[in-house]
Structures are given as structure tokens and as C-alpha cells.
C-alpha positions as CSV (number, residue, x, y, z in Angstrom):
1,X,-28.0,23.0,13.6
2,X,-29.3,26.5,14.7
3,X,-31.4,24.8,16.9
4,X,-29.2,23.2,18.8
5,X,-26.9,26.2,18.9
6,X,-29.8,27.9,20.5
7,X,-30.5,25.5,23.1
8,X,-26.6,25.5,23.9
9,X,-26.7,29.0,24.3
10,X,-30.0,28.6,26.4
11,X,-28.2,26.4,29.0
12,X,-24.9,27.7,29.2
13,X,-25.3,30.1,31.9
14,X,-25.9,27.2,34.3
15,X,-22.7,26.2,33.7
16,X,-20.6,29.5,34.3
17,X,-19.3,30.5,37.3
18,X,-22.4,30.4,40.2
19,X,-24.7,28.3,38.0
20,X,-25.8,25.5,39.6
21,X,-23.8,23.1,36.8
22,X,-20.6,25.0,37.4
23,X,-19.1,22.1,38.7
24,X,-19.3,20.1,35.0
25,X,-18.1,23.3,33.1
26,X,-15.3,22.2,31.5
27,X,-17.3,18.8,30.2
28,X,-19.8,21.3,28.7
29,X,-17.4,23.6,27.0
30,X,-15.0,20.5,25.8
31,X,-18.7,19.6,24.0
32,X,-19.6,22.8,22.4
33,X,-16.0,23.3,21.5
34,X,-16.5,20.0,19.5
35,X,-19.8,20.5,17.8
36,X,-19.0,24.5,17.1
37,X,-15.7,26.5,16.0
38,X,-15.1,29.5,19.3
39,X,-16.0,32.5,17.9
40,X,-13.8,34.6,19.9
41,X,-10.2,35.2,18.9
42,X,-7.4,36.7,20.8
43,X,-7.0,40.6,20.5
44,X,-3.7,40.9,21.3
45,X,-0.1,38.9,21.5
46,X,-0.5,36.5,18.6
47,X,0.3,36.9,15.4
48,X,-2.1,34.4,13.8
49,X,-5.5,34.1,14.1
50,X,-7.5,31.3,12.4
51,X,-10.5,29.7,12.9
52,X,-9.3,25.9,12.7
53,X,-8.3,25.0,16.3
54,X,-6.5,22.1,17.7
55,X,-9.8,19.8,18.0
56,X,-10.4,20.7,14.2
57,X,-6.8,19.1,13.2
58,X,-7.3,16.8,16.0
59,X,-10.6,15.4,14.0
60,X,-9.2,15.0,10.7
61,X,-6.1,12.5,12.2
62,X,-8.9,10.3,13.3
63,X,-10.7,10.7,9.9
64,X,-6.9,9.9,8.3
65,X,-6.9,7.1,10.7
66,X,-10.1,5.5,9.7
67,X,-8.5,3.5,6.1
68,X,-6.4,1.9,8.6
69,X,-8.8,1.0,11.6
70,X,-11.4,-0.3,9.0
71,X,-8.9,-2.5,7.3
72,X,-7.6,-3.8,10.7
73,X,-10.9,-4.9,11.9
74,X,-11.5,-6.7,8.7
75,X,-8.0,-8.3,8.8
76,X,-8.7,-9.7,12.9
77,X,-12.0,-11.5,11.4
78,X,-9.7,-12.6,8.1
79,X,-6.8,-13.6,10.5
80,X,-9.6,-15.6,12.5
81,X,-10.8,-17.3,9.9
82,X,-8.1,-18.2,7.8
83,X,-6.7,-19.9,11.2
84,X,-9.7,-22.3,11.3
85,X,-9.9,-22.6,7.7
86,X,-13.4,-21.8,7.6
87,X,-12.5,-18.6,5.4
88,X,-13.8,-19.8,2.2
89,X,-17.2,-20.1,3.4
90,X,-17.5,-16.9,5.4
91,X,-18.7,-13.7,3.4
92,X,-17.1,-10.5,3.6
93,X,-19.5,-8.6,6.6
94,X,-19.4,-12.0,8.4
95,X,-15.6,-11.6,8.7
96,X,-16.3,-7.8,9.2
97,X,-18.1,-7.7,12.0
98,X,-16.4,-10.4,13.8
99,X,-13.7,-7.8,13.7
100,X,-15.9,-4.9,14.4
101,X,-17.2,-6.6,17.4
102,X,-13.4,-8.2,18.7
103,X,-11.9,-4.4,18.3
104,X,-14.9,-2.0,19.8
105,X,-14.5,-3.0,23.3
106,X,-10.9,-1.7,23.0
107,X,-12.0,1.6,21.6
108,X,-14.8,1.8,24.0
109,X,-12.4,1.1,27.1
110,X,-9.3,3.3,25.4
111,X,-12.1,6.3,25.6
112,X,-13.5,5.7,28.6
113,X,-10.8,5.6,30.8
114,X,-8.6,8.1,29.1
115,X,-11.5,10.9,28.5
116,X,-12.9,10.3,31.8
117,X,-9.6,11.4,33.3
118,X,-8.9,14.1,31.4
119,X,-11.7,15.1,32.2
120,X,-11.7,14.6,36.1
121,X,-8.0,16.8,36.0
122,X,-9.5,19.6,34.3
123,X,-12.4,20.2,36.7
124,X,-10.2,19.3,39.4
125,X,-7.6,22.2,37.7
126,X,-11.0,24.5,36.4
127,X,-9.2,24.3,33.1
128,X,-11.0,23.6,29.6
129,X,-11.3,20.1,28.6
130,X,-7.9,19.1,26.5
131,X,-8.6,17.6,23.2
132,X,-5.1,15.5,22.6
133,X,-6.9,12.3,23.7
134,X,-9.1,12.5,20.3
135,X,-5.9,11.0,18.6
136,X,-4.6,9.0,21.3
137,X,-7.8,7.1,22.2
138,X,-7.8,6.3,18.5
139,X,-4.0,5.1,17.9
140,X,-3.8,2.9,21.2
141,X,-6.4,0.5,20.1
142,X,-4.8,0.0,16.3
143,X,-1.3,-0.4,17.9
144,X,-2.0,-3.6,20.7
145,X,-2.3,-7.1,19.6
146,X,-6.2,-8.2,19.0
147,X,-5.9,-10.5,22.7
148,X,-5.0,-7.5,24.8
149,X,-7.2,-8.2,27.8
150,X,-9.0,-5.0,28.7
151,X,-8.4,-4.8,32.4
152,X,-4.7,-4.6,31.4
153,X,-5.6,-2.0,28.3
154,X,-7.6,0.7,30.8
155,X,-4.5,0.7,33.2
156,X,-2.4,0.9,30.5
157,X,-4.2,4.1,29.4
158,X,-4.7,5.4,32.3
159,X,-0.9,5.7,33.0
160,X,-0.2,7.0,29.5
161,X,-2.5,10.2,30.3
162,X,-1.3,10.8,34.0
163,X,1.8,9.8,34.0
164,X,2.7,10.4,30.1
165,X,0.9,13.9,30.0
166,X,-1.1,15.3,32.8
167,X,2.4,15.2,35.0
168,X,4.2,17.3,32.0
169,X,1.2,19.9,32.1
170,X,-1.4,18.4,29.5
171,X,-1.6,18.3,25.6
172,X,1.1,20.1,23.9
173,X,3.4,20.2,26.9
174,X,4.0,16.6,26.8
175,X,7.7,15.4,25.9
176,X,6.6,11.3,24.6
177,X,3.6,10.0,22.9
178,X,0.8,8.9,25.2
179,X,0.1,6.0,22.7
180,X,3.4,4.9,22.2
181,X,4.1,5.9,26.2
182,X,1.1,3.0,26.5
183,X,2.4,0.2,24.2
184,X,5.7,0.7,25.7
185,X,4.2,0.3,29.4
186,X,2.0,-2.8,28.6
187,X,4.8,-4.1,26.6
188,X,7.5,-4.0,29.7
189,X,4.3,-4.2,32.3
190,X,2.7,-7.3,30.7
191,X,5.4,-8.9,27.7
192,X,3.2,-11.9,27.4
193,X,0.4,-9.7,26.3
194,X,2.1,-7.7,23.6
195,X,4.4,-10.3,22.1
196,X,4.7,-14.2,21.5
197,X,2.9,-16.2,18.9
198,X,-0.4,-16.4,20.8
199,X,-1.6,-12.8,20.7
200,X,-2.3,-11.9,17.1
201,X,-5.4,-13.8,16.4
202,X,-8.8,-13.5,18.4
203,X,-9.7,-17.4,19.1
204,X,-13.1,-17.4,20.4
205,X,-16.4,-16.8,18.3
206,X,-18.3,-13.5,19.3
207,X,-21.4,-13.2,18.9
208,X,-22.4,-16.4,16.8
209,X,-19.3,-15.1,14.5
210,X,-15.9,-16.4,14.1
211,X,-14.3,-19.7,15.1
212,X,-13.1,-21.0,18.4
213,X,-9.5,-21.8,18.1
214,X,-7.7,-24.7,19.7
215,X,-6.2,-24.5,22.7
216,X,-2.2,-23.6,22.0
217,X,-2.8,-22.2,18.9
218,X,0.0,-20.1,17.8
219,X,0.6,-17.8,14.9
220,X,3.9,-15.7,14.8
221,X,4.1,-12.5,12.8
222,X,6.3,-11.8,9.5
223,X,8.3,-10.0,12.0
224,X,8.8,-12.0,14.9
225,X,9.6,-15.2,11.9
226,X,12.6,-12.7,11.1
227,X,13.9,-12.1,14.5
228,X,14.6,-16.0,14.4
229,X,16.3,-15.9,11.2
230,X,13.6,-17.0,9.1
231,X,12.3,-16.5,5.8
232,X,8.3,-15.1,6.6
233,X,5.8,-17.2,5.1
234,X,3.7,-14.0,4.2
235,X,4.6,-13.2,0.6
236,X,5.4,-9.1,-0.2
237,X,1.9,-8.6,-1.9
238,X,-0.1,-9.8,1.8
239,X,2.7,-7.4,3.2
240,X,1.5,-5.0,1.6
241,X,-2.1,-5.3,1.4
242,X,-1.8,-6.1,5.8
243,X,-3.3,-10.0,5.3
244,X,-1.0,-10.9,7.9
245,X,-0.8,-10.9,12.0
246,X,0.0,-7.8,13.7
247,X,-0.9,-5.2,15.5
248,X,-4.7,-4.3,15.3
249,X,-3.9,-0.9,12.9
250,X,-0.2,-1.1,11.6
251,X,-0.6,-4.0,8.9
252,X,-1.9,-2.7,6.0
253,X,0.6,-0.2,3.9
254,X,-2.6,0.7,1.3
255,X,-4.4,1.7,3.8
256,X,-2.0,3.8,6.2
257,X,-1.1,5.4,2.9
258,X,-4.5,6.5,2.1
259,X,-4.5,8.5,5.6
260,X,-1.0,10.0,4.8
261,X,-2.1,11.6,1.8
262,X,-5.0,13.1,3.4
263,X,-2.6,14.2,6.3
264,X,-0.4,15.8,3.7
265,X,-2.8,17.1,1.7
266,X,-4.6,19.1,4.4
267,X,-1.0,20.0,5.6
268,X,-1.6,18.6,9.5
269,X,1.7,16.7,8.8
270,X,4.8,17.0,8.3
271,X,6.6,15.5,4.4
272,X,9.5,15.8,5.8
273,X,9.3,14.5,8.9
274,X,7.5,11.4,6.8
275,X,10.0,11.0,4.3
276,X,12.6,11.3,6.2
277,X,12.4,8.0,8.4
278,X,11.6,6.3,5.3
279,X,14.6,7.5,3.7
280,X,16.3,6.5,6.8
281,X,14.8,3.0,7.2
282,X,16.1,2.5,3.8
283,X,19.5,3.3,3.4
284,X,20.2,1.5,7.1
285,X,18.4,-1.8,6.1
286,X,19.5,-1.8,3.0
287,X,23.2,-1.8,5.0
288,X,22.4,-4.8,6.9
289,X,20.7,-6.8,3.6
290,X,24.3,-6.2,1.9
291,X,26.1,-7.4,5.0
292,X,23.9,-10.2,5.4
293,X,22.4,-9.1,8.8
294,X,18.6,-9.9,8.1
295,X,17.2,-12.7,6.0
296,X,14.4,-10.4,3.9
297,X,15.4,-7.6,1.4
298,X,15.8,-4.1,2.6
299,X,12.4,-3.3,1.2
300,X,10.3,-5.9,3.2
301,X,11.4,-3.7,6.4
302,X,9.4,-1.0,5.0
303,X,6.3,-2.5,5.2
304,X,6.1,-5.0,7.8
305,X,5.7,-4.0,11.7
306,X,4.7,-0.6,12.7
307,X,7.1,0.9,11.0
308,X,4.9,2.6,8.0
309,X,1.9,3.4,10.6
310,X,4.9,4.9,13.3
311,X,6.1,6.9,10.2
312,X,3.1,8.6,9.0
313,X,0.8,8.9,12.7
314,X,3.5,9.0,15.5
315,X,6.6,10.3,13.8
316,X,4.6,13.1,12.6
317,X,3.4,14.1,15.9
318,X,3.0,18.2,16.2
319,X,3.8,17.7,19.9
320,X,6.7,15.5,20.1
321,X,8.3,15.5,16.9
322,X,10.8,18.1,15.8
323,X,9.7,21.8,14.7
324,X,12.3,23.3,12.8
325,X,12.7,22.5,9.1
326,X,16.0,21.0,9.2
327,X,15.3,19.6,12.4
328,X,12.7,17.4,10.8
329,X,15.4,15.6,8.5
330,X,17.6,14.7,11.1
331,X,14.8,13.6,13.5
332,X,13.1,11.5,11.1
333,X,16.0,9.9,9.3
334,X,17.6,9.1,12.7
335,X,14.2,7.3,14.0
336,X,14.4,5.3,10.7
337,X,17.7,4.5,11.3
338,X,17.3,3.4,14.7
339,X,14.0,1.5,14.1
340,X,15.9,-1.0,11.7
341,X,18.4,-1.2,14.1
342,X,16.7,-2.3,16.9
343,X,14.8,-5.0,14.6
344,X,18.0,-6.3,13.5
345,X,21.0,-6.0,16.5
346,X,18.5,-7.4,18.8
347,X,16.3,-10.3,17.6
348,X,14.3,-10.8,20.9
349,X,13.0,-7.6,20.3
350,X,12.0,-7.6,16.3
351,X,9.6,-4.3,16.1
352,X,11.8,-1.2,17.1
353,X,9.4,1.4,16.1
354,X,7.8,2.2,19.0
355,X,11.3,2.4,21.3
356,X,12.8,4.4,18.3
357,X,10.0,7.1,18.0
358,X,10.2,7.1,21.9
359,X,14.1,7.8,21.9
360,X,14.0,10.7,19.6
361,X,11.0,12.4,21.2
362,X,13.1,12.9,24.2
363,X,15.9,14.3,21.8
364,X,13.8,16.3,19.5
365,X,14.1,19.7,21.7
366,X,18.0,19.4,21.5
367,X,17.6,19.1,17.8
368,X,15.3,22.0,17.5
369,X,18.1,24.1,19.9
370,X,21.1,23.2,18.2
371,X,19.5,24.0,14.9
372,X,18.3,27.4,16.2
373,X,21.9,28.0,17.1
374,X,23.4,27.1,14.0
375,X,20.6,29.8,11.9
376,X,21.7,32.5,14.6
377,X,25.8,32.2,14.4
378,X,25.3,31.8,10.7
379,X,23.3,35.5,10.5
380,X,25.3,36.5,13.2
381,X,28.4,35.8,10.4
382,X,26.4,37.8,7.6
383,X,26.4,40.5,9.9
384,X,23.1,40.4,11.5
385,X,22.0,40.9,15.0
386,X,21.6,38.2,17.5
């Protein structure tokens, strides 16, 4: 490693100001930032001063998010396979890496475009290189349906960084989340790409792997089987462990678990903020179970959808979410609340995660103020000063 820190220090003048690379300066320090913790800190007008910067918390959400990716690309080969009933015969890396193979592209194209402009505006700005997009260009891939064409992904991404951040002033000054700001533009942009019954299992072989579907081949997921008042086929245990269509990321409850624990172990997110739309969830579904509203127990909610994945990754976003204590409460039991209530008061639209989170990220600063208000009037009564 000291080697390559000396051969980063050797060629770092040519990027300052007059070097002859000062024009790809903020791509060089948006590397070395990555590879190496800044060894300056500020001297004056903070009052903390720690080594582990944003891209540091930033890294270990993707490492949180990895359970889940892994699983997911397992599950598009498993959901492949079991549609052509060809899954007995196929061993475990076979249906891996069809997976593997069916979900890179996205990844690929998600960091492509997105990176590539963030990085364009901060040359264009001579500002460093933002590191937000290490999340992002993670989360949009595990939140689309496995048949997203990718023309339709990269313009999809490209207006969740312009328009979703880079207009509000970059990472940490942006009001909604650029992932969920791109599911919800490819799901009102392009409907037939992000719902229906035909977009939840890859149907053509890759590679030599998987199994070419026939034509018309639907399958609908637990969810959408619910929004028509059905009973899902799936049973709670497949629920659970994510064998079931959905969203490339947001199926398996194990595994988005496993990154939760390391998110609240590491103290990068929020238990409260968690809990709290869980707790929410609950107590509303388990409302419309006892008034007959929805056709699975209040429980089932919990786990199918995005609504586990939205809890623990999106909810708990530093950024958007909520910063004051009590403020996280309220703004995670009111996104559980309204997350159940979209999936149940309007069944042509049966995942409401997405528009829920969405909703209170807009609300979350009014949360924060009127709870700031509230601690100041009530020291203000104890005699304080304002």
C-alpha cells in the first residue's frame, strides 16, 4: 500500500491548479479519497473531528447491502428456472451465475451513467467528486424488476442524479431519494416496465445458462396476487427466505436482515427510525386484517414487497430521513402507516413503499422544526433561555 501511496503523491501535482491534468482533478481526488482516509482535519468551526468520512459510511451500506444483492441474483436464476421447470437439474452456481450475469449489466449501466455525471458537474463546478452515488448506484439495481431494459434504466438514472440531486445542490442537500426518485420516474415514465406480470422473471438464456421462456409467460408477485383479492400462492416460509418474484433486491427478509444488523451495529443507521415503520406497518395492517380489508394476515405485509428493504436502506437514509430523536418515531411510524395504506386503499397500486418513503422525505424537515420548537418552548417553561 505504501507504494501506491507514493506514486499518488508522485503524480498529484499534475493535477492541482496549473498542472497539465488540472482539468480531471476532481476524478483524481474522488480516487484517492476512496483508496485513503484525508489526513487533514478542519482547525476551526467544528466541533467534531473524526477520521471516518462520508465515503467510509458510504462503503459499509454497500457492504450491508451485499446479503441482499447476492441472494437476489441467486433468486432471478431460481425464479428462471423454476418457471421452466428445469430447476431440479440445475446446480446451485448454474442458477447463480445466470443471475450474476442477468443483474451486472444493470449495475454496470446504474454506475456508469450516474458516476459519469457526477462527475462531469463537479469539474464543470471545480468541486470534489460527491460520494452519495456509492449507495445509490447500488440500491437502484436491487429495487427494478429483473426485465428493466437498460436504455430505459440509464435515463432513469440519469434524471434521479440531475434532477433528484444535483438541482438541490448535491449529496446531503438533496430533499428525496435518488433511488427511490428513479423507481418512481420509471414507474410513472414506463408503468409497463416496473409492473404487470411479465417483468419479474428474466426469460431468455444468457450465456448458454438459463431457459428461454415462452412467449406470454406471466408470473405475478405475492403482492400484485393481493391487490386482486387473492390468496398468494407463495407460502410465509418462501416469503421469508425471498423465493418468490419481485424486485431484484427487496425479496429476501434473511438477508436484508443480515445488512440491518451490520447497519445497527456499526451505528450508520438509525433503530429508531427502523423500528418505528415496522411498528407502524403493524398496528395499521393489522387494522385492516381485523376489518377484513386485505386477504393475508397482518404479518405477511411485513415481509412481502419492499417494504422490509424500504425500512432498513431508504427509510434510514442520513439525508432524507428525519434527525431529531423524536422526530425519528413519528417519521418512521407514519411511513409504515402510509405504506400499508397505499397497498390496501388502492389495489392497482399494491407496493406503497416507495411513494410512502417519498411522501415523508418531503415532510421530514417540518418534523425535525416542529420538534425543535416543542424542546425550545418546553425549556423556555423551565425557565431557560431561548
Amino acid at each position: 500500500m505504501s507504494a501506491l501511496r507514493n506514486y499518488l503523491n508522485k503524480i498529484k501535482p499534475n493535477f492541482e491548479k496549473d498542472g497539465k491534468l488540472h482539468a480531471f482533478r476532481s476524478l483524481f481526488d474522488g480516487f484517492e479519497t476512496f483508496l485513503y482516509v484525508p489526513n487533514t482535519t478542519s482547525r476551526n468551526g467544528v466541533h467534531i473531528h473524526d477520521a471516518i468520512d462520508s465515503k467510509r459510511i458510504m462503503s459499509m451500506v454497500v457492504i450491508a447491502l451485499m446479503p441482499a444483492l447476492l441472494f437476489g441474483m441467486y433468486n432471478v436464476g431460481y425464479q428462471n428456472y423454476l418457471a421452466a421447470g428445469t430447476l431440479a437439474t440445475a446446480g446451485f452456481f448454474e442458477v447463480f451465475f445466470y443471475g450474476f450475469f442477468a443483474v451486472l449489466p444493470k449495475i454496470l449501466v446504474s454506475y456508469i451513467v450516474g458516476l459519469g455525471i457526477e462527475f462531469a458537474w463537479a469539474q464543470w463546478k471545480g468541486e470534489e467528486i460527491q460520494e452519495g452515488f456509492l449507495v445509490s448506484g447500488i440500491l437502484i439495481p436491487m429495487i427494478i424488476p429483473v426485465n428493466c431494459p437498460l436504455w430505459i434504466l440509464a435515463i432513469a438514472v440519469a434524471f434521479a442524479v440531475v434532477i433528484g440531486k444535483e438541482i438541490f445542490g448535491g449529496t446531503g442537500m438533496n430533499i428525496f431519494n435518488p433511488a427511490l426518485i428513479c423507481r418512481a420516474f420509471l414507474f410513472f415514465a414506463y408503468p409497463s416496465m416496473m409492473s404487470g406480470d411479465k417483468v419479474w422473471v428474466a426469460q431468455d438464456t444468457i450465456f448458454g445458462m438459463g431457459n428461454t421462456l415462452v412467449d406470454g409467460f406471466t408470473s405475478a408477485t405475492p403482492l400484485a396476487q393481493v391487490g386482486l383479492g387473492v390468496q398468494p400462492d407463495a407460502s410465509l416460509c418462501d416469503m421469508i427466505c425471498g423465493f418468490i418474484p419481485g424486485s431484484i433486491g427487496e425479496t429476501s427478509v434473511i438477508a436484508i436482515a443480515l445488512g440491518a444488523v451490520l447497519l445497527l451495529v456499526t451505528g450508520i443507521a438509525s433503530w429508531k427510525t427502523m423500528l418505528s415503520v415496522f411498528v407502524g406497518g403493524a398496528a395499521t395492517a393489522a387494522f385492516f386484517s381485523a376489518t377484513g380489508s386485505t386477504v393475508i394476515p397482518w404479518y405477511e405485509h411485513l415481509v412481502l414487497g419492499g417494504f422490509a428493504f424500504g425500512a432498513v436502506f431508504m427509510a434510514t437514509d442520513p439525508v432524507t430521513s428525519a434527525r431529531t430523536e423524536s422526530g425519528k418515531w413519528i417519521y418512521g411510524l407514519l411511513i409504515g402507516v402510509m405504506a400499508i395504506v397505499i397497498r390496501v386503499m388502492n389495489p392497482g397500486y399494491p407496493e406503497g413503499m416507495m411513494l410512502a418513503i417519498l411522501l415523508m422525505n418531503m415532510f421530514a424537515p417540518t418534523i425535525d422544526h416542529f420538534v425543535v420548537e416543542r424542546n425550545i418552548s418546553k425549556r423556555v417553561k423551565r425557565g431557560g433561555t431561548k
